[in-house]
C-alpha positions in Angstrom: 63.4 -26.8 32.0 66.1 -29.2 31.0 66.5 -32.8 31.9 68.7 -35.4 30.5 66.4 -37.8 28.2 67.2 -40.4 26.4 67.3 -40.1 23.2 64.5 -42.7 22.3 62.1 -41.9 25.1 62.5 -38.4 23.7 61.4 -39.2 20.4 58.1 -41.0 22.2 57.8 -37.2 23.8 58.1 -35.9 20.5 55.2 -38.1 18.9 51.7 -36.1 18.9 50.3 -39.8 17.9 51.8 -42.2 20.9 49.4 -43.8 23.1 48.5 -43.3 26.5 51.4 -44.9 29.0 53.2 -44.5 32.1 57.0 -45.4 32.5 59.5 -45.3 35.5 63.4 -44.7 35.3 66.2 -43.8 38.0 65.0 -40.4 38.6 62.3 -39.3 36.6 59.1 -41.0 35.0 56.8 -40.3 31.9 53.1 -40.0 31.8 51.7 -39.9 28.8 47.8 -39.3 28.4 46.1 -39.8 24.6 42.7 -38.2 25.1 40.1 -37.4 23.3 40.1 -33.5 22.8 36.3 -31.4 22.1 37.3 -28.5 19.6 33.7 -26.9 19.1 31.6 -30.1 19.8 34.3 -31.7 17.0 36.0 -35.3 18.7 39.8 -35.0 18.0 42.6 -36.8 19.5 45.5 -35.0 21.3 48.3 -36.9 23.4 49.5 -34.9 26.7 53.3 -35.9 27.7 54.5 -35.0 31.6 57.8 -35.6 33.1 57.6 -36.2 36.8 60.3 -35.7 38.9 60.7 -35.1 43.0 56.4 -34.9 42.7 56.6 -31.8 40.5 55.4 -32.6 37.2 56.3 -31.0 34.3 54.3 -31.0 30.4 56.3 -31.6 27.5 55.5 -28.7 24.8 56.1 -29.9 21.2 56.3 -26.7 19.9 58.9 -25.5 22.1 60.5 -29.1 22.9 60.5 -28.2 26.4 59.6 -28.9 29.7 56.9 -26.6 31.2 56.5 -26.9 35.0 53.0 -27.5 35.9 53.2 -27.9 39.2 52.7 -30.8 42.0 50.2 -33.6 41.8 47.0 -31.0 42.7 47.9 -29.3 39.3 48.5 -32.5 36.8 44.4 -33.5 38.9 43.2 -30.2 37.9 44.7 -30.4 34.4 43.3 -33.4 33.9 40.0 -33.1 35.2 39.1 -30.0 33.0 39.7 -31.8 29.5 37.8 -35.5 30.9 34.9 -33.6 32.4 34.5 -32.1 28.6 34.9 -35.8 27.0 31.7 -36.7 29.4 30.0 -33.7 28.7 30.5 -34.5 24.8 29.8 -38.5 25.7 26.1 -36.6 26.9 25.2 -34.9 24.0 25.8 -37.9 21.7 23.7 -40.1 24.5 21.2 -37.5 24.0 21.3 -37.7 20.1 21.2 -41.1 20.3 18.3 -41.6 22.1 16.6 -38.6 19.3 17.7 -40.5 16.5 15.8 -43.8 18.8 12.6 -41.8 18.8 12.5 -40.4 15.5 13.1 -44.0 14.4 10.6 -45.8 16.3 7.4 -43.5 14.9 9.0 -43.5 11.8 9.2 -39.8 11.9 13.3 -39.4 11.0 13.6 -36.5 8.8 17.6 -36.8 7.9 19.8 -39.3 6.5 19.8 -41.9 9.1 23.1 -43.8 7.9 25.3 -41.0 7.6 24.1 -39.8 11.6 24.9 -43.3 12.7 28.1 -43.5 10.7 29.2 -39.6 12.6 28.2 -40.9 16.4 29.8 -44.3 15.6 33.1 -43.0 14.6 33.4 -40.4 17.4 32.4 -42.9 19.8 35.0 -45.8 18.7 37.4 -43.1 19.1 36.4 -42.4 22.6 36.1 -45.7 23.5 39.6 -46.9 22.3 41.3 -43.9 23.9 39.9 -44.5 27.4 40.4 -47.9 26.8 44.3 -47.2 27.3 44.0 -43.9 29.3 42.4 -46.0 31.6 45.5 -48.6 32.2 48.1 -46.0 31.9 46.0 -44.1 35.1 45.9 -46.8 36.5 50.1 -47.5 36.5 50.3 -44.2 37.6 47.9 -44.4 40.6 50.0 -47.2 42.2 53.4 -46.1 41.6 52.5 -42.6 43.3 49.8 -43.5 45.7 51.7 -42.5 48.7 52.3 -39.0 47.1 49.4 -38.5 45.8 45.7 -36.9 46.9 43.4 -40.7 46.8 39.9 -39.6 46.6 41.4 -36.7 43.9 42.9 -39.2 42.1 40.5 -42.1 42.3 37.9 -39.2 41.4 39.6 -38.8 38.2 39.9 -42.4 37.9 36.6 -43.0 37.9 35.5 -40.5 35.5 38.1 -41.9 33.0 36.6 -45.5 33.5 32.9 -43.9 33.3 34.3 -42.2 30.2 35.0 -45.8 28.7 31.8 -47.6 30.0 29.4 -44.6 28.8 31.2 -45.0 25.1 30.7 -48.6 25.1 27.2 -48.3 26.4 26.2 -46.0 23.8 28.1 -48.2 20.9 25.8 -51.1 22.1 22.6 -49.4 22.1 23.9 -47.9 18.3 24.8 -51.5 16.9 21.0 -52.6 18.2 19.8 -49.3 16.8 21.3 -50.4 13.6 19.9 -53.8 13.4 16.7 -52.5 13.6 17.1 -50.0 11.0 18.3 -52.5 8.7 15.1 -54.7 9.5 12.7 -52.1 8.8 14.6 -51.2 6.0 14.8 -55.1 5.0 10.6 -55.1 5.4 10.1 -52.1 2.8 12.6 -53.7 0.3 10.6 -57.0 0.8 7.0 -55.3 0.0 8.6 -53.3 -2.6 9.4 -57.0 -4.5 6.6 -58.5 -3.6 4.5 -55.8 -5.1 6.6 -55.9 -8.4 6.0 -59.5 -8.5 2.4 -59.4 -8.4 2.5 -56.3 -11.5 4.6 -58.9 -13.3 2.2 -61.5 -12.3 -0.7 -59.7 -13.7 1.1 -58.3 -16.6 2.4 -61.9 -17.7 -0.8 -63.5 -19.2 -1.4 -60.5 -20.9 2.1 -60.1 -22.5 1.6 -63.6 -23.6 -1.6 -62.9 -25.8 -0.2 -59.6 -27.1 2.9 -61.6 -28.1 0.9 -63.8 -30.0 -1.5 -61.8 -32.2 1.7 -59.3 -32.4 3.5 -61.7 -34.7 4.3 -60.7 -37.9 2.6 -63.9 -39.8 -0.1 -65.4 -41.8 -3.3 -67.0 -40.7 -3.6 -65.6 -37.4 -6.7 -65.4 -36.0 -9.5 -62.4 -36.3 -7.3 -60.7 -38.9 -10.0 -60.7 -41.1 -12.6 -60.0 -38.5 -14.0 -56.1 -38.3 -14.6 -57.0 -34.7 -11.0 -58.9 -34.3 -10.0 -56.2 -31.5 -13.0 -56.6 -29.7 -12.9 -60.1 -29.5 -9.6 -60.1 -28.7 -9.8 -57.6 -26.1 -12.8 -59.6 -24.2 -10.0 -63.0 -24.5 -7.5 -60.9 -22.7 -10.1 -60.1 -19.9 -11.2 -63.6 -19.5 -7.7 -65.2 -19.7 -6.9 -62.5 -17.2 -9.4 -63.4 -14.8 -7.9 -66.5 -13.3 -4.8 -65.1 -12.5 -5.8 -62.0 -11.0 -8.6 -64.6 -8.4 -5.1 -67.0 -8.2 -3.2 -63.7 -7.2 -6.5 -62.1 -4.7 -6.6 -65.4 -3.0 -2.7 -65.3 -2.3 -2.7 -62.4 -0.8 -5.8 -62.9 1.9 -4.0 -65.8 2.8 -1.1 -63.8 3.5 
């Protein structure tokens, strides 16, 4: 189907990458949709272009750089409604793993690598959520240039599952972040008992590095070097020099 474009609005057509929008000229206006697209459960981004003219609409196929007539307002609904029914159906499943990875968190039962699931539902979901963010406007331009020509409850059907889409994705990044904090806290808690137990082994260990130290020295005169029973004695010094320390240390930790 041929229709005399301009040539800057045809490079916008041309652009797999342009953002959702909605423009009106003398005779003809452009729709253009940036959705999310599901390819096996994968989130990628695809941007649907349709030329609208006497309410028939047309899609713009980049690989033919042509118009494609789709039909009237019925078929651009039913189009529509196929591809954002799948981005809440996806928008499901990651609620669903969410609230797993919740679980699994709370009894301290999660078996995989926590970051890297967080990092994979967060990224899908900011991509969601940015994308309806503008689908949402660029519907909305839409709606209220053609409302006379248009199917309402169709339309505001569609409408609403594009602003559910958007409010389900923010939703779920929420509940994610706070997921997150309290990962970081627990993990926070185990890095904290993992110092404070090192501290206490370097507590205990200090004294007796310090006696060690001393009879290790490579001089004269030191004491029990004579002595046959020098080790012994030694030995029994380090016990009783260790035995403050180790009450100073049991006496911290009830208090705690």
């Amino acid at each position: 189907m041929h229709f005399q474009i301009d040539k800057y609005l045809l490079d916008d057509l041309l652009n797999s990458e342009h953002p959702s929008d909605f423009q009106t000229y003398k005779d003809y206006a452009i729709f253009i949709l940036r959705l999310p697209y599901i390819d096996q459960d994968t989130v990628k981004v695809f941007s649907y272009a349709f030329l609208i003219h006497d309410d028939k609409v047309y899609r713009y196929d980049r690989k033919k750089q042509d118009f494609i007539e789709l039909g009237d307002f019925a078929a651009l609904h039913h189009y529509l409604d196929i591809r954002v029914d799948k981005i809440l159906a996806k928008l499901s499943r990651l609620q669903t793993k969410i609230a797993k990875m919740e679980d699994m968190l709370y009894e301290e039962s999660y078996s995989g690598d926590f970051a890297n699931d967080w990092i994979a539902c967060k990224r899908e979901l900011s991509l969601i959520e940015r994308l309806m963010s503008h689908a949402t406007i660029a519907l909305s331009r839409f709606y209220r240039h053609y409302k006379d020509s248009l199917e309402e409850l169709a339309f505001k059907d569609l409408a609403e599952h594009v602003e559910r889409s958007f409010d389900f994705a923010k939703s779920a990044i929420e509940k994610l972040d706070n997921l997150y904090s309290f990962y970081r806290a627990k993990m926070d808690e185990k890095m904290n008992k993992i110092m404070f137990i090192l501290t206490i082994i370097s507590a205990i260990f200090l004294p007796l590095t310090l006696v060690t130290g001393y009879f290790g020295m490579n001089t004269g005169g030191l004491p029990f070097t004579e002595d046959p029973h020098g080790t012994l004695k030694v030995t029994v010094a380090l016990v009783l020099f260790e035995v403050p320390f180790v009450l100073w240390i049991y006496r911290l930790l009830k208090k705690g």
